[in-house]
N, C-alpha and C positions, 0 to 999 in steps of 0.2 A: 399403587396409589401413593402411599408413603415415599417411591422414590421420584416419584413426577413432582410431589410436591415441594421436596427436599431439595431438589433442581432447581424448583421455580423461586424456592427462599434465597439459593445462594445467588442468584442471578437478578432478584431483587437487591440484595445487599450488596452486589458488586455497581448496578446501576445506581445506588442512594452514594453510594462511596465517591464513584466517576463523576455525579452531576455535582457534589459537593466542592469536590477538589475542581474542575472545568467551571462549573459557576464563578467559584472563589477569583480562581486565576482570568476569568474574565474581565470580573468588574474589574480588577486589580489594574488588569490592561490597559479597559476603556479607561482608567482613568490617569492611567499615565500619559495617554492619548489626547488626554482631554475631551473624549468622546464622550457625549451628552447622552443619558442612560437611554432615551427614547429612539437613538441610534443604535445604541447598544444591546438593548435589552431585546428582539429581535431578532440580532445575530446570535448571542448567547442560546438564545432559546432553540435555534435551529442545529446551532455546531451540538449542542445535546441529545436533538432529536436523532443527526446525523448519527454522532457516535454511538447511541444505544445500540441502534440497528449493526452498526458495523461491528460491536463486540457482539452480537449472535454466536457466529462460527468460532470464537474462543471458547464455547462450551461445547466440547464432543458429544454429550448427550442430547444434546438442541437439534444438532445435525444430523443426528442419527435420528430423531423422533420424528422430523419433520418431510423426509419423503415416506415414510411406515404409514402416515396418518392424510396423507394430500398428494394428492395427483400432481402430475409433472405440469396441466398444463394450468393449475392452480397454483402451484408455487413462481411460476410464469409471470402470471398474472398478480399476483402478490407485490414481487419484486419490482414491476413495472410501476403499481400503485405506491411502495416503498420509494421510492426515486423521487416522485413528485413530493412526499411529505416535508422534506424540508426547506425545500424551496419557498412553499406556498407558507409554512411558520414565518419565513424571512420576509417576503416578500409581500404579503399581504400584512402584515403589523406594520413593513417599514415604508408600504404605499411603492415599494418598486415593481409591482407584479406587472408583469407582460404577458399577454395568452401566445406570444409567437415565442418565447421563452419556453411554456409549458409545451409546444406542440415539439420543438425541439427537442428538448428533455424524453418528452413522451416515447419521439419517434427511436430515440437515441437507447432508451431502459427497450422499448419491444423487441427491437432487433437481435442486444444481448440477452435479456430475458426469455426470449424465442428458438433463438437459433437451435438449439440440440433437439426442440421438439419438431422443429419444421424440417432440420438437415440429419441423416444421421449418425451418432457420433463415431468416428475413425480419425487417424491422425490427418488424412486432410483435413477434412472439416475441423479438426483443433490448430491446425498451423494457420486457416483462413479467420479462425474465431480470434485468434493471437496477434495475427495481422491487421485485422479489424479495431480491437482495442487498444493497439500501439498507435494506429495512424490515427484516432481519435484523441490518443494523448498529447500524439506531435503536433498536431493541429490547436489544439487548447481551446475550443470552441466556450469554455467554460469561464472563461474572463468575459466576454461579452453577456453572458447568458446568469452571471450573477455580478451585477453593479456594485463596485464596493461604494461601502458608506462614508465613507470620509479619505483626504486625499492620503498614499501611502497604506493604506490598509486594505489588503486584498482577499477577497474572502470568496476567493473559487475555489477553496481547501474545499471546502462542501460538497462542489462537484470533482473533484477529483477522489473524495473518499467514496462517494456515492458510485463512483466508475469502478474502482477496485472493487468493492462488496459486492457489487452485479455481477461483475466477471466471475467474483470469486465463487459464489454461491451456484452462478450457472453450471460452473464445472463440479462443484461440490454436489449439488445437489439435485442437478436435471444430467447433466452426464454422467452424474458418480462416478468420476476419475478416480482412481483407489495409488495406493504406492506411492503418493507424495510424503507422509510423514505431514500434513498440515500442521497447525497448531500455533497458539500466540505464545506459550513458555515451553523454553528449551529446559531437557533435563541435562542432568547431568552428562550423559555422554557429548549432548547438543554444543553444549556450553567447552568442554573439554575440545573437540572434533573443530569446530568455530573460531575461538582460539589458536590453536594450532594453525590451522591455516589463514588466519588474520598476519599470527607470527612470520610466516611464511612470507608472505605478500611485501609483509613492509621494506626487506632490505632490497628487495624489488621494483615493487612499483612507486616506492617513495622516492628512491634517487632517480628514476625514470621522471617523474610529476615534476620532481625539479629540476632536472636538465631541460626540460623541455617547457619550462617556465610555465605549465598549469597552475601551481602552489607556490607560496613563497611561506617559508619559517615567518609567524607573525602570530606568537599566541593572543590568545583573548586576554584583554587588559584587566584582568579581575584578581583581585584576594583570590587564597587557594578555599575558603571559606565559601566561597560567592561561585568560584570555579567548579568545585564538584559537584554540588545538586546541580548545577547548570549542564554539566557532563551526562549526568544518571539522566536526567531531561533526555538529553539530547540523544544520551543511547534508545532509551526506550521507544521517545519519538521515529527513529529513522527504525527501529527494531521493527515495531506493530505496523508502520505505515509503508514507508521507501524500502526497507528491507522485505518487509511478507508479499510484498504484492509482487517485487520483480524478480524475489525469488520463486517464487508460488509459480508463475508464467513460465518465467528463463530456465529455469532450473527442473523444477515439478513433474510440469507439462513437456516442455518444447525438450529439454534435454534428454527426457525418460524417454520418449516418442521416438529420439534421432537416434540413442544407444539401441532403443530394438532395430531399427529401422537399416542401421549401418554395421551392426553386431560390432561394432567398436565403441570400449567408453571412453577414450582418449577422442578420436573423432567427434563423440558427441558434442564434448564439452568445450572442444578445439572450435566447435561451430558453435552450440550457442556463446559463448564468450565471443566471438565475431560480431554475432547479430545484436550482442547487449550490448556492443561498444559501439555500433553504428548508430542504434537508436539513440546514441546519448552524442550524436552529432549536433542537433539542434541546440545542447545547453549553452547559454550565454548570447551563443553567435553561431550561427550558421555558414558552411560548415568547420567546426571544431576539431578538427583532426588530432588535435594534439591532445584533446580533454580524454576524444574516441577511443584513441592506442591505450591512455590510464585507463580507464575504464575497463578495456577489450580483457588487459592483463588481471583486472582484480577479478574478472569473468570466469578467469581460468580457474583462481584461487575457490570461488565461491562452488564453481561446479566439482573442483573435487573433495570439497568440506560434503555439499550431498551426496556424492559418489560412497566416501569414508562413512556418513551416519546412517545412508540411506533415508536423507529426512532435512526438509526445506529447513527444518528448524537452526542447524548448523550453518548452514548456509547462510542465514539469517543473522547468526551471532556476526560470522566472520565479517560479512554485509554494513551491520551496523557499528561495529571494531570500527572499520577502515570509515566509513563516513563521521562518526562522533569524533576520533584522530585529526581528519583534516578539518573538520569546524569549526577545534578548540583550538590547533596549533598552528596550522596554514591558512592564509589568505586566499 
């Protein structure tokens, strides 16, 4: 009892800390925006809702309590009902509620939230679950299905966080995939292993990005003052977000699966880096070939930072290295 409760205090005080700091930086926003608080206040209230839910799985003992105490096709069912909640904060405060909106969303959470109970779980079925979730991301169904509130301001972040925590949870905690190393903080080897192969990557793939005119040398115009919290930002962002999620998938899942599958860990990695550079065909323009190849190559890098920690978490560092890199210093 003492330790369920000691759980529930630090995850209290981590969610009072997030909504302070995310509130803060909100208004801050809307008001550099000039976004009028009854616009604003709406979306804040949602992006909160959002993120409470998505920091769940940063507590290992959250995830571990929660299939022990609820049936699979209850956490299902949970997840699906999770999905809807921030929408309707958003979208009923700020009068853009659509019922063909919820039916999509709906139909969209059952399917992920279902699949491991309805199919069962082998590496097909996790290569079709993987394929399912990428073509939903390459598709972007989620710009239509959450209308931003003022011009310039897009706020399908919502459902795109709302689409990783689903997947993630499905595989966490209705497949119980095990061997990923999960986790939102890299320890110490995380962070050492991540690094290194960050190191690695750049006399690499960086003169590759600019021969190939992806990137051009163009840092961000700022004080070094105004620069670095803008960096630590920037890491943490693509760490917790763009990093966990396509590591988690690419790496976790799809590479562990193809090294048993091929008894090769070169092979594996040689393929997921393939299939993580294709997906990132669509970025900007379709198709991207040139974005594809950078990508395909830092693929390589991130798969054997997991390889070396045994743990998305490295992978993650190196991941979000290379993207904070090209945001502050490349165009």
């Amino acid at each position: 009892m003492m330790r369920v409760r000691a759980l529930s205090g630090r995850f209290s005080i981590a969610l009072v800390c997030l909504w302070a700091l995310l509130g803060t930086a909100g208004l801050a926003y809307a008001r550099i925006l000039d976004l009028p608080l009854r616009a604003a206040l709406p979306l804040i209230a949602a992006l909160l809702v959002e993120i409470s839910l998505y920091a769940v799985p940063a507590f290992p003992e959250i995830l571990k309590r929660i299939p022990e105490r609820f049936s699979a096709p209850a956490i299902a069912a949970a997840l699906v009902a999770s999905a809807l909640v921030p929408y309707l904060v958003y979208s009923l405060a700020s009068g853009q509620f659509h019922w063909s909106a919820v039916a999509i969303l709906a139909a969209l959470a059952t399917v992920v939230s279902f699949w491991f109970i309805r199919i069962p779980g082998s590496a097909a079925s996790d290569f079709a679950f993987l394929a399912f979730m990428a073509a939903v991301m390459i598709v972007k169904p989620f710009r239509d299905l959450y209308p931003d509130p003022a011009p310039g301001l897009r706020i399908d972040i919502l459902g795109q966080l709302m689409w990783i925590r689903l997947g993630v949870a499905a595989m966490l905690l209705i497949r119980r995939i095990e061997g990923v190393g999960f986790g939102f903080i890299p320890d110490g080897k995380d962070l050492g292993v991540g690094f290194r192969y960050y190191a690695c990557f750049i006399p690499i793939g960086l003169p590759l990005a600019l021969l190939l005119g992806v990137v051009k040398f163009r840092p961000i115009p700022l004080e070094w003052w105004k620069a670095a919290p803008l960096a630590v930002a920037t890491f943490l962002g693509m760490l917790w977000v763009v990093a966990l999620s396509e590591e988690f998938f690419f790496r976790g899942v799809l590479q562990r699966h193809l090294s048993r599958l091929l008894s090769s860990e070169l092979g594996a990695i040689l393929i997921a880096a393939a299939l993580f550079g294709l997906v990132h065909l669509p970025f900007r323009q379709f198709p991207n070939w040139k974005f594809s190849l950078v990508a395909a190559v830092a693929g390589f890098f991130y798969g054997k930072a997991f390889t070396r920690a045994g743990s998305i978490r490295a992978a993650m560092v190196a991941h979000a290295l290379v993207n904070t890199t090209m945001r502050m210093l490349f165009a």
